[in-house]
C-alpha positions as CSV (number, residue, x, y, z in Angstrom):
1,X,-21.0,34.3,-44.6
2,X,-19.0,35.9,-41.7
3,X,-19.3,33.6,-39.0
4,X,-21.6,35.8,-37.0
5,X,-23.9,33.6,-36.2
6,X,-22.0,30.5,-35.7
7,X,-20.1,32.7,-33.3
8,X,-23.1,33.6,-31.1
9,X,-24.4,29.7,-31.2
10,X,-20.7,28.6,-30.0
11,X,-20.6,31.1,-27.3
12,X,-24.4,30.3,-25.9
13,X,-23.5,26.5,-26.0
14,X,-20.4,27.2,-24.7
15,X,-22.5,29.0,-21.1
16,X,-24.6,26.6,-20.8
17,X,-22.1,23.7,-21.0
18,X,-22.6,22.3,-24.4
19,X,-19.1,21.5,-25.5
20,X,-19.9,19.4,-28.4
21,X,-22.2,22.0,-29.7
22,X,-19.5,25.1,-28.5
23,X,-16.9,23.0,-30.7
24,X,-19.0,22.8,-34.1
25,X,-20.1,26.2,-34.1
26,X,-17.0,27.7,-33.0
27,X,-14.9,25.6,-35.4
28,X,-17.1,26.6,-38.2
29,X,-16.5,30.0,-37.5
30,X,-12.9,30.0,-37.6
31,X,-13.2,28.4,-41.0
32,X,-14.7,31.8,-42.2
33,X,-13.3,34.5,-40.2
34,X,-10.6,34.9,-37.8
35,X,-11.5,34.4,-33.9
36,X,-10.3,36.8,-31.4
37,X,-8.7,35.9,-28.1
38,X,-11.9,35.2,-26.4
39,X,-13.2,33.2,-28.6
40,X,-10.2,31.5,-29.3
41,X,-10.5,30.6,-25.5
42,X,-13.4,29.0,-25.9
43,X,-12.7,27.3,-28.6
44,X,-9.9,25.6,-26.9
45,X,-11.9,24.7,-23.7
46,X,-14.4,23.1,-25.8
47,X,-11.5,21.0,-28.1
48,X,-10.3,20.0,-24.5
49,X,-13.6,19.1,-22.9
50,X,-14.5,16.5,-26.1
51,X,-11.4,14.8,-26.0
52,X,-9.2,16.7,-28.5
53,X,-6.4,17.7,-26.4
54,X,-3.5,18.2,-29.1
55,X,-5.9,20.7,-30.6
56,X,-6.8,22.6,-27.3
57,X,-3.2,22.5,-26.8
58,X,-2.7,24.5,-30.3
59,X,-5.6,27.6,-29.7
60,X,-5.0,28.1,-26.0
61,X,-1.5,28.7,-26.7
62,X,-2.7,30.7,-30.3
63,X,-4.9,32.5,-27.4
64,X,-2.2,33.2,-25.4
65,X,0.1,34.8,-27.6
66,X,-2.7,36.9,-28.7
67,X,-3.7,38.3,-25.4
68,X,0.3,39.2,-25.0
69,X,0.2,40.8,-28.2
70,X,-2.9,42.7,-27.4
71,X,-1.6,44.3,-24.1
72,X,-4.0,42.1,-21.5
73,X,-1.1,40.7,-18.8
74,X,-4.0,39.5,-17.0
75,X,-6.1,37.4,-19.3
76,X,-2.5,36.0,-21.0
77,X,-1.7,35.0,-17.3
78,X,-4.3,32.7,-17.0
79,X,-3.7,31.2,-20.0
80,X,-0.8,30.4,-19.1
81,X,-2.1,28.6,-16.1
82,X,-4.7,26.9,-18.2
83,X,-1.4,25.4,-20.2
84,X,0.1,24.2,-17.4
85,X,-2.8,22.4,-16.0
86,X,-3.2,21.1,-18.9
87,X,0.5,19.8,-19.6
88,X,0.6,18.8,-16.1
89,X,-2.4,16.6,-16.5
90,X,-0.4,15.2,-19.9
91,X,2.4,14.4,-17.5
92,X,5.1,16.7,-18.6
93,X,5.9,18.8,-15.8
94,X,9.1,20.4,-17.6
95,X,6.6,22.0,-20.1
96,X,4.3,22.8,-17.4
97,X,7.0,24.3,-15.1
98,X,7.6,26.4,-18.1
99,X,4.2,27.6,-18.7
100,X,4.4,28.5,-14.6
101,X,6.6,30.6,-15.2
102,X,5.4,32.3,-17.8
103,X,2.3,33.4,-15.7
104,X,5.1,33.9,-12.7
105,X,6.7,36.5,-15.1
106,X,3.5,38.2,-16.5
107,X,2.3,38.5,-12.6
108,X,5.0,39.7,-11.2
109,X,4.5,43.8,-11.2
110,X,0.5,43.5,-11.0
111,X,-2.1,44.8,-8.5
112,X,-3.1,41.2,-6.5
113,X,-6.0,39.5,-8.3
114,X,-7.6,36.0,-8.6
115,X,-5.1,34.9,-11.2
116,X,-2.4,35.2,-8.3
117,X,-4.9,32.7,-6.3
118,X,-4.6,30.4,-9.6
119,X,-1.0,31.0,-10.0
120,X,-0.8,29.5,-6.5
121,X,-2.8,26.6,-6.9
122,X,-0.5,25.1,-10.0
123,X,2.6,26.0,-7.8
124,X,1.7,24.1,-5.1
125,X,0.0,21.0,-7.7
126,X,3.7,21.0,-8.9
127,X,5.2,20.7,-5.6
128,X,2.8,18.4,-4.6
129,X,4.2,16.2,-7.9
130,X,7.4,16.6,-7.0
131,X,6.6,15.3,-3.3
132,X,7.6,19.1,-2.4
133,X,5.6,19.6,1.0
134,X,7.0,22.9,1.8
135,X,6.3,24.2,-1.1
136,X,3.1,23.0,-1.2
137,X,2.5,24.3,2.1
138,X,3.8,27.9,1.1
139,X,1.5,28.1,-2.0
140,X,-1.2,27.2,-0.4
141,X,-0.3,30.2,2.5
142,X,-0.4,32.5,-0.3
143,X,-3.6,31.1,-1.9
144,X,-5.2,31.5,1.4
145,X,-4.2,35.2,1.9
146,X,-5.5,36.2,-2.1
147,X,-8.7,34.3,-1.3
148,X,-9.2,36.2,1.9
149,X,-8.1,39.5,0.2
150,X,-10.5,39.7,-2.6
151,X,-13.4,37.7,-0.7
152,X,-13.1,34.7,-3.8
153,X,-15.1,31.3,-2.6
154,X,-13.9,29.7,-5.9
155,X,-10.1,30.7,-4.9
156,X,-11.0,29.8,-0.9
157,X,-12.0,26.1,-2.7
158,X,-8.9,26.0,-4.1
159,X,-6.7,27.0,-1.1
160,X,-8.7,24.5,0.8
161,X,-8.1,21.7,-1.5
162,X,-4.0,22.5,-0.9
163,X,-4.4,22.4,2.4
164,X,-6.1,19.6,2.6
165,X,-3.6,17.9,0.6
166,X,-0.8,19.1,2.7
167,X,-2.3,17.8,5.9
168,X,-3.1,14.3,4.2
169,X,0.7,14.0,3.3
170,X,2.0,15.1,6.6
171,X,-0.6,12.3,8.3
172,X,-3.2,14.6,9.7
173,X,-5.8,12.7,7.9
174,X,-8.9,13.8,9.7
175,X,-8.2,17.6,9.2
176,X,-7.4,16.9,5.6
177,X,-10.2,15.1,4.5
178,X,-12.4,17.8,6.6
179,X,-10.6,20.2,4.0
180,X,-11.6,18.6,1.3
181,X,-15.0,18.1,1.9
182,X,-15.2,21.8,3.1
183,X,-13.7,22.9,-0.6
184,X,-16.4,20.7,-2.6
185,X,-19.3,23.0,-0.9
186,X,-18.4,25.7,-3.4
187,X,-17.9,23.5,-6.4
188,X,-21.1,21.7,-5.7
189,X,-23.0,25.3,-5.5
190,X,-21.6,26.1,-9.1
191,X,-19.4,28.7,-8.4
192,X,-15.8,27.1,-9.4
193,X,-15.0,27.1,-13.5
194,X,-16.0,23.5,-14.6
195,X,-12.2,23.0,-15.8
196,X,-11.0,23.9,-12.1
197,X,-13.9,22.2,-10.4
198,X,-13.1,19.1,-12.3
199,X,-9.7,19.4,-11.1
200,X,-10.9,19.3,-7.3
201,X,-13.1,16.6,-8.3
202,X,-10.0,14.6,-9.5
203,X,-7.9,15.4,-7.3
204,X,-9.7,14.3,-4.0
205,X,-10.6,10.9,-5.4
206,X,-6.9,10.2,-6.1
207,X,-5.5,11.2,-2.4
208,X,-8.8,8.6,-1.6
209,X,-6.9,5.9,-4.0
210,X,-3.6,6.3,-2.2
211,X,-4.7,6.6,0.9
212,X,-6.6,3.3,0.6
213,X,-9.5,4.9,1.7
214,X,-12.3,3.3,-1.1
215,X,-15.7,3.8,0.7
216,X,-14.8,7.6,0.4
217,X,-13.1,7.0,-3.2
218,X,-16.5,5.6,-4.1
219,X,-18.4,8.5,-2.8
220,X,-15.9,11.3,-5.0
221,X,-16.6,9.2,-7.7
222,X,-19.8,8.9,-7.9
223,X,-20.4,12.6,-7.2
224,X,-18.0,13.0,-9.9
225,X,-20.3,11.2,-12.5
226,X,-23.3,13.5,-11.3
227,X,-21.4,16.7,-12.0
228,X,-20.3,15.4,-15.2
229,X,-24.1,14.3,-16.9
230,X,-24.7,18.2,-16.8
231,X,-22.2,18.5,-19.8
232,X,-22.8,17.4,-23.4
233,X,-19.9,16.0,-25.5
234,X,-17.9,16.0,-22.6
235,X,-15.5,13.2,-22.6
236,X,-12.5,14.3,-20.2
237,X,-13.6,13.8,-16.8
238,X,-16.0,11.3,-18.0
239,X,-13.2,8.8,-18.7
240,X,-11.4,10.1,-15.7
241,X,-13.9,8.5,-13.5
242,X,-14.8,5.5,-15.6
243,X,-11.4,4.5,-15.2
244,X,-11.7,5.2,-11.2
245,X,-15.2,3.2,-11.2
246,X,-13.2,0.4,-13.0
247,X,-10.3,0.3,-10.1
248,X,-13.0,-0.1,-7.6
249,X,-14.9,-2.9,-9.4
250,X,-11.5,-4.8,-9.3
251,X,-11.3,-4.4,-6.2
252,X,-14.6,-6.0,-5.6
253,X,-13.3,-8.9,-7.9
254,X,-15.0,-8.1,-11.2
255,X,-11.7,-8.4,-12.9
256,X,-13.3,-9.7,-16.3
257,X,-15.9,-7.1,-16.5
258,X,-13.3,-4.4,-16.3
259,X,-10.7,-5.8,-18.1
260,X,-11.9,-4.7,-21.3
261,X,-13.4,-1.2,-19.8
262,X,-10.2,-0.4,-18.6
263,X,-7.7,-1.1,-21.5
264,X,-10.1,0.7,-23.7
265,X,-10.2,4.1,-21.1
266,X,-6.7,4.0,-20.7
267,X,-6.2,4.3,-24.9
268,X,-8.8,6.8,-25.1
269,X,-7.4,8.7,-22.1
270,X,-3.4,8.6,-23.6
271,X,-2.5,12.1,-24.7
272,X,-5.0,13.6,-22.8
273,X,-4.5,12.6,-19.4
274,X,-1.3,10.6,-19.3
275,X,-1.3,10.1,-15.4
276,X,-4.4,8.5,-15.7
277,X,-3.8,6.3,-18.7
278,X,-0.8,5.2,-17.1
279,X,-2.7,4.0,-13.9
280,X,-5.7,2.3,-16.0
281,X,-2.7,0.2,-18.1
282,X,-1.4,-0.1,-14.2
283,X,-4.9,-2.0,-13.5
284,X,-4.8,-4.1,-16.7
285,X,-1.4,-5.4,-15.7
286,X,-2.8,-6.3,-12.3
287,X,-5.8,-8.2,-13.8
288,X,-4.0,-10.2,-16.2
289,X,-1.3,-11.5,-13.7
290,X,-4.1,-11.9,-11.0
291,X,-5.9,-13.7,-13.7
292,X,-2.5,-16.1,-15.2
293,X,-2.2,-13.9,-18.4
294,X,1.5,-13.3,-17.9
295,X,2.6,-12.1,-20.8
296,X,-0.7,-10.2,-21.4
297,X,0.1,-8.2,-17.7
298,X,4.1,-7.7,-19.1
299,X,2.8,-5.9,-22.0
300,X,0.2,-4.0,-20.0
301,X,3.5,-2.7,-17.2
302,X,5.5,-2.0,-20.0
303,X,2.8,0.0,-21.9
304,X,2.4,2.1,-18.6
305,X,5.9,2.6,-18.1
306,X,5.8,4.2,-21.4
307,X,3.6,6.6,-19.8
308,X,5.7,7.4,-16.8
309,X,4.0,5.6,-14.5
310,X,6.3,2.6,-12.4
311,X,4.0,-0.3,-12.5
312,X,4.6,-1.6,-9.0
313,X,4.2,-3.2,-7.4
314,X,2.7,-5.7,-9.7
315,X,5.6,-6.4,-11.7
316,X,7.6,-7.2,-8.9
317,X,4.8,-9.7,-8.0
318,X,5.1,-11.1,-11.1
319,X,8.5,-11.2,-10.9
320,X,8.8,-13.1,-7.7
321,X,6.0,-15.3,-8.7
322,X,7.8,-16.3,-11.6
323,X,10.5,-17.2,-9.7
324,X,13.1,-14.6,-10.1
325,X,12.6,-13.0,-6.1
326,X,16.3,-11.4,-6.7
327,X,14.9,-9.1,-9.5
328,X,11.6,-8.3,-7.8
329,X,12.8,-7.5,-4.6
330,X,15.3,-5.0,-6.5
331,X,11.9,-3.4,-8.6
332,X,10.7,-2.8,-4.9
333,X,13.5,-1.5,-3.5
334,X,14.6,1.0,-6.2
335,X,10.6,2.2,-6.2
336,X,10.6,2.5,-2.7
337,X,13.8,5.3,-2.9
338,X,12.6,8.7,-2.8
339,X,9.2,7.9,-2.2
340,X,8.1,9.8,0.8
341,X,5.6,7.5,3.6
342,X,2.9,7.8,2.0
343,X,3.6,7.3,-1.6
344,X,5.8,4.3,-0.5
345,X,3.0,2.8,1.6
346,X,1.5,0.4,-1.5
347,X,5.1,-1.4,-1.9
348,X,5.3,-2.3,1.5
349,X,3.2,-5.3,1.9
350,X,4.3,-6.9,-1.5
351,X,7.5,-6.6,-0.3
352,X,7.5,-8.4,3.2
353,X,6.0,-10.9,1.0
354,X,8.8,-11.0,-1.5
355,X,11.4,-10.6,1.4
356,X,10.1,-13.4,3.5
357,X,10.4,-15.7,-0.1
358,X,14.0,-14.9,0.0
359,X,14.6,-15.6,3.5
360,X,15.0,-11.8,4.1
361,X,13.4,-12.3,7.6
362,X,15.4,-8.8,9.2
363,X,14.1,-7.2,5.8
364,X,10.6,-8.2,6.2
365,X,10.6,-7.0,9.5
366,X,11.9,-3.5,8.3
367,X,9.4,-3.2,6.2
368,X,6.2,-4.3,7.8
369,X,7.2,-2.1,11.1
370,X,7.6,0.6,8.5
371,X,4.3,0.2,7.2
372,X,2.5,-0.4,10.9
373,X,3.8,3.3,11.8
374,X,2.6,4.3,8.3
375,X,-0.9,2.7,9.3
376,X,-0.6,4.2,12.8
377,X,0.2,8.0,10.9
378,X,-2.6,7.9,8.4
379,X,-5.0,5.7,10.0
380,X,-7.4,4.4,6.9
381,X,-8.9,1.2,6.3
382,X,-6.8,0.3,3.7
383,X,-3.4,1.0,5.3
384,X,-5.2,-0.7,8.3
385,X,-5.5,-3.8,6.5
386,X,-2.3,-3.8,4.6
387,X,-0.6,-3.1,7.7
388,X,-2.3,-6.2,9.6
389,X,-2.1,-8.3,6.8
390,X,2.1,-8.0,6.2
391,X,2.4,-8.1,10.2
392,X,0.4,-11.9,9.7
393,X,2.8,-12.6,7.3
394,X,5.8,-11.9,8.9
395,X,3.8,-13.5,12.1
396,X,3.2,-17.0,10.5
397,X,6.8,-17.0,9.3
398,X,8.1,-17.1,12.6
399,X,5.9,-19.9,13.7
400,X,4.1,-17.3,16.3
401,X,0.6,-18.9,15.3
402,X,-1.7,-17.7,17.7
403,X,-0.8,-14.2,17.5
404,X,-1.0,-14.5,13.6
405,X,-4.5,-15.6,13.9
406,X,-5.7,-11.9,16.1
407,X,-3.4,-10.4,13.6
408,X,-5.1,-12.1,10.5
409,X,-8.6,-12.2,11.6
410,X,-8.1,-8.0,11.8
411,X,-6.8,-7.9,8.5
412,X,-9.8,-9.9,7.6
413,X,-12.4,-7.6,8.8
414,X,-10.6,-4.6,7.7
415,X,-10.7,-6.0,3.9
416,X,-14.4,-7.3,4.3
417,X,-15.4,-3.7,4.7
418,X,-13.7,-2.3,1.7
419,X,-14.9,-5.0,-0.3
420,X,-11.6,-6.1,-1.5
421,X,-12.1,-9.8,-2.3
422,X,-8.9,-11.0,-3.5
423,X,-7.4,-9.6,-0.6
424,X,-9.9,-11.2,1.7
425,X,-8.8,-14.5,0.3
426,X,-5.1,-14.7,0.8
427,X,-5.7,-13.3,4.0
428,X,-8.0,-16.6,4.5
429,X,-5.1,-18.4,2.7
430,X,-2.9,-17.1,5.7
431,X,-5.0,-17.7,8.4
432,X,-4.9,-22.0,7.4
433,X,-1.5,-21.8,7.8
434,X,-1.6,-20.8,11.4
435,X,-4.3,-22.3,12.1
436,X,-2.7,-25.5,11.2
437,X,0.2,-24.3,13.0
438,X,-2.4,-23.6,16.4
439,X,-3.2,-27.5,16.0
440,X,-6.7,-26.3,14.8
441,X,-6.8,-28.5,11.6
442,X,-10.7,-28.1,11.0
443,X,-10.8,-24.4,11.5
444,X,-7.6,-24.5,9.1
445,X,-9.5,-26.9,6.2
446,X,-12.5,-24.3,6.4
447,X,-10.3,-21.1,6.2
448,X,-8.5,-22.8,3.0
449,X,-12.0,-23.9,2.0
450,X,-12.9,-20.1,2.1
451,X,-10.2,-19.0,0.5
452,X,-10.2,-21.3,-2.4
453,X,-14.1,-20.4,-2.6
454,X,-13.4,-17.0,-3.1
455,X,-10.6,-17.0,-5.8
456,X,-12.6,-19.9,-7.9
457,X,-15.3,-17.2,-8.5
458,X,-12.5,-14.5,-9.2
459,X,-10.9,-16.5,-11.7
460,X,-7.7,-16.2,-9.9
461,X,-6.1,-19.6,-12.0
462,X,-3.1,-19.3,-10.5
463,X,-4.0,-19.1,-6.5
464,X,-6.4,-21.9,-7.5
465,X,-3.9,-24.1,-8.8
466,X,-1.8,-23.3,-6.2
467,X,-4.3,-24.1,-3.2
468,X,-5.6,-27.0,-4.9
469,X,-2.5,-29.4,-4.9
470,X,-2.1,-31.1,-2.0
471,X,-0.1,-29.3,1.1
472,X,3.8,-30.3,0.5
473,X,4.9,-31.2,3.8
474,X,7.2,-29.2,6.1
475,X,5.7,-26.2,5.1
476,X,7.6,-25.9,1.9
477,X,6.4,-23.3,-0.8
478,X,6.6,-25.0,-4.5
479,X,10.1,-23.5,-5.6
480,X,11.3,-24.7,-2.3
481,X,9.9,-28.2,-3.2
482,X,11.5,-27.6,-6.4
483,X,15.0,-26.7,-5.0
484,X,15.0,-29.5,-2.9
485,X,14.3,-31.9,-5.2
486,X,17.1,-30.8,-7.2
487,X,19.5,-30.9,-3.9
488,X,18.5,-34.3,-3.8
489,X,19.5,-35.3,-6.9
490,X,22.9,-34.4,-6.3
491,X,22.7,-30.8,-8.2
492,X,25.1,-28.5,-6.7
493,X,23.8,-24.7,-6.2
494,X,25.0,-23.6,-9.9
495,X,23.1,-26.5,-11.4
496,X,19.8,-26.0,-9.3
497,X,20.5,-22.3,-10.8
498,X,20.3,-22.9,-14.3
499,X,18.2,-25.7,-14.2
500,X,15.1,-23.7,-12.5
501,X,16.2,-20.2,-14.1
502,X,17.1,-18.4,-11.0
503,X,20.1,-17.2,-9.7
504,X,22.6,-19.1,-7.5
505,X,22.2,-16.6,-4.8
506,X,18.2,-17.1,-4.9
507,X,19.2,-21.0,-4.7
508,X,21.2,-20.5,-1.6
509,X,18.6,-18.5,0.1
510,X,15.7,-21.5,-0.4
511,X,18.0,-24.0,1.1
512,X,18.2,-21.5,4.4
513,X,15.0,-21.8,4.4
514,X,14.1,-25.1,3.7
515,X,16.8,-26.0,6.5
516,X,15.1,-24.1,9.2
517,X,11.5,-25.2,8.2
518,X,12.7,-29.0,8.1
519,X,15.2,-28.6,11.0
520,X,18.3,-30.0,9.5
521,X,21.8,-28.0,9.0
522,X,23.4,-30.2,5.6
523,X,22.7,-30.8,2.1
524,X,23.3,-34.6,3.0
525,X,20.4,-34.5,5.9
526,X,17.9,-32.3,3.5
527,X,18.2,-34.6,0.9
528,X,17.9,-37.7,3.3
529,X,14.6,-35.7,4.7
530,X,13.2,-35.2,1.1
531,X,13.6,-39.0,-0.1
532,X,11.7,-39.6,3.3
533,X,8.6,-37.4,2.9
534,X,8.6,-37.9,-1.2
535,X,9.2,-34.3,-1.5
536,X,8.6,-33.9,-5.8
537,X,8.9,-30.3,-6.9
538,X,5.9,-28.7,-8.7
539,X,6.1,-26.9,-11.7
């Protein structure tokens, strides 16, 4: 037996998209005769299309050296590029810089030709990664000008898709997007590689995700799980955009249907595509905290730290939820450095909510006008809300009531329309407090009534032990109660410390602002105040 015919059944399945098949057959062959190059190409597409990405890694580089070997710059070259997408999607860019290079090294004294366009398209990926917009902007210049030299539409996709991207960073949101649609013409008509078409696919419905833009993430997504049903075996991109399906259902509050979904994507997805792992671990830490699992999300940040990815700003929620604002407001901070607008947008709300716990009222400030000129930049629903949302916050914590309401009740609609429940909620859970604070106590029981409503059916134990307890008066948050309770029983700051597990610093910030909320200026009159309105901490 020579393999002939295995050979010639790989290669068919392998045209017409059956990767499962293309595997077998071309794996069977190997086992009796030795593949050359091409073959060995396709045997390492089809290893990476079913999922075995260690092995894919092993006969594309095999394929690689053979090409270089055999004289053929051009067809080495882009397996080269093929390794770097491929690392890069693994999360090591020092292994895919390397593999850039390579094809930098192997192009540099040939005639222009579409693996110039390619080598383009990874240079500017990388920039992109390393929040590079110049270079970004440069590759995709000299994408453009092969694609326009050689008359390429897959290569024109391409340069659009970098463009596109360049113009989302830099704000121009409408252009970009109108990029990105244009480049998906060309991978819709069939005319892009499926690896690189997948790539497109990918990469628009993450800029959707950061961007806070979900209608359209939901779109990409979808169109995504059309393309992919014309493969068999495939099991890449499939789990790519099972985990993306799975981020939008918990955003539309079906946290225990995706729990397990998720954690089970992000195992399978680890060592193929770590990004992607990292943010489905990401998701599982948000669920479990949302959902009172506390050590259960711990494990799940820690898991996608592993993978590179910093799992905020859920941990600092945790974090400050917990009690320990000192240490969460830190986790925010250090994220937020070297993060350019865009990338830094997500932290921003959490944080005037963890700045305004610690009495950081010139900090909260900081950041919420930081994300309202984000908002203003970008201009999506999501940034929108998150935008009107911290500025209610920050609002309501000034006791400036009737401007939190407008403020809240745009927040309000903005979430409505993405479907974001949870978010919908708290914003509901805002909008009692100044209501109460408007002297609108009715419209204030229905808002908490709402709000309640809505995280009952989400499961969200802790908000619903939270809102259920009776309103401490003053306007006290629970550790606030807590501290004061201590203060009253003659604990000094170090005491209140250690008994509540924070640190004394944390304890002298509650007191600031548990004098301004109750209007008194001395331990003696807070403590008087407390034994008067039988203020009992909460655990």
């Amino acid at each position: 037996m020579d393999g002939t015919g295995e050979l010639t059944a790989g290669r068919q399945a392998y045209d017409r998209g059956d990767w499962q098949g293309a595997y077998g057959a071309l794996s069977r062959a190997r086992a009796v005769t030795e593949l050359g190059p091409a073959d060995l190409v396709l045997l390492g597409g089809a290893a990476w299309w079913t999922g075995r990405t260690h092995e894919s890694l092993d006969v594309s580089e095999l394929a690689f050296h053979t090409l270089e070997e055999d004289g053929d710059t051009l067809g080495a070259a882009m397996r080269a590029l093929d390794l770097a997408i491929l690392w890069g999607g693994r999360g090591d860019l020092v292994v895919t810089s390397g593999w850039l290079n390579r094809a930098r090294r192997l192009l540099a004294d040939q005639a222009t030709t579409a693996a110039h366009g390619y080598l383009s398209y990874v240079e500017g990926a990388l920039a992109l990664a390393r929040w590079d917009l110049d270079g970004l902007d440069g590759a995709a210049r000299r994408l453009a000008g092969v694609a326009r030299g050689i008359r390429d539409p897959a290569l024109s996709s391409l340069g659009l898709v970098l463009a596109g991207l360049s113009d989302l960073r830099r704000g121009r949101t409408g252009d970009g997007f109108a990029q990105l649609d244009e480049a998906m013409l060309p991978v819709l008509a069939g005319r892009l590689d499926p690896a690189w078409a997948g790539e497109v696919y990918c990469t628009v419905i993450h800029a959707c995700h950061e961007l806070g833009d979900l209608d359209r993430m939901r779109a990409w997504t979808r169109a995504t799980e059309r393309w992919c049903e014309q493969f068999r075996g495939e099991e890449m991109f499939s789990g790519i955009c099972r985990v993306h399906r799975l981020q939008l259902l918990c955003s539309e509050g079906g946290w225990a249907e995706a729990e397990a979904g998720i954690e089970r994507s992000g195992v399978e997805l680890e060592g193929r595509n770590t990004w992607v792992a990292g943010e489905a671990l990401y998701q599982l830490g948000e669920i479990r905290r949302l959902r009172g699992d506390l050590d259960g999300a711990r494990g799940a940040y820690a898991r996608a730290r592993a993978l590179g990815i910093e799992p905020q700003p859920g941990e600092a929620l945790l974090l400050h939820a917990t009690g320990d604002g000192d240490a969460a407001w830190s986790r925010l901070s250090g994220a937020l450095a070297g993060r350019d607008r865009l990338a830094g947008a997500r932290l921003l709300a959490p944080g005037v909510e963890v700045a305004l716990g610690l009495g950081l009222v010139d900090e909260a400030a900081s950041w919420c006008a930081r994300l309202e000129q984000t908002a203003a930049q970008f201009d999506t629903p999501g940034l929108r809300a998150w935008a009107a949302h911290a500025r209610g916050a920050v609002q309501v914590h000034e006791r400036r009531y009737g401007d939190a309401v407008a403020t809240l009740d745009a927040a309000a609609r903005e979430y409505r329309s993405l479907g974001c429940r949870y978010e919908t909620a708290r914003v509901y859970e805002m909008l009692a407090r100044a209501h109460h604070g408007t002297g609108e106590p009715a419209t204030a029981a229905a808002d908490r009534a709402t709000a309640l409503a809505i995280l009952r059916e989400l499961g969200a134990a802790p908000d619903v032990r939270r809102l259920e307890q009776d309103d401490l008066p003053g306007g006290l948050t629970d550790r606030e109660a807590q501290v004061l309770t201590c203060v009253a029983a003659g604990l000094t700051n170090r005491q209140v410390a250690r008994q509540l597990a924070i640190s004394e610093k944390t304890v002298s910030r509650h007191l600031a602002n548990i004098f301004t909320k109750i209007g008194v200026s001395s331990r003696t009159a807070a403590a008087a105040w407390a034994h008067e309105n039988h203020v009992h901490g909460r655990a």
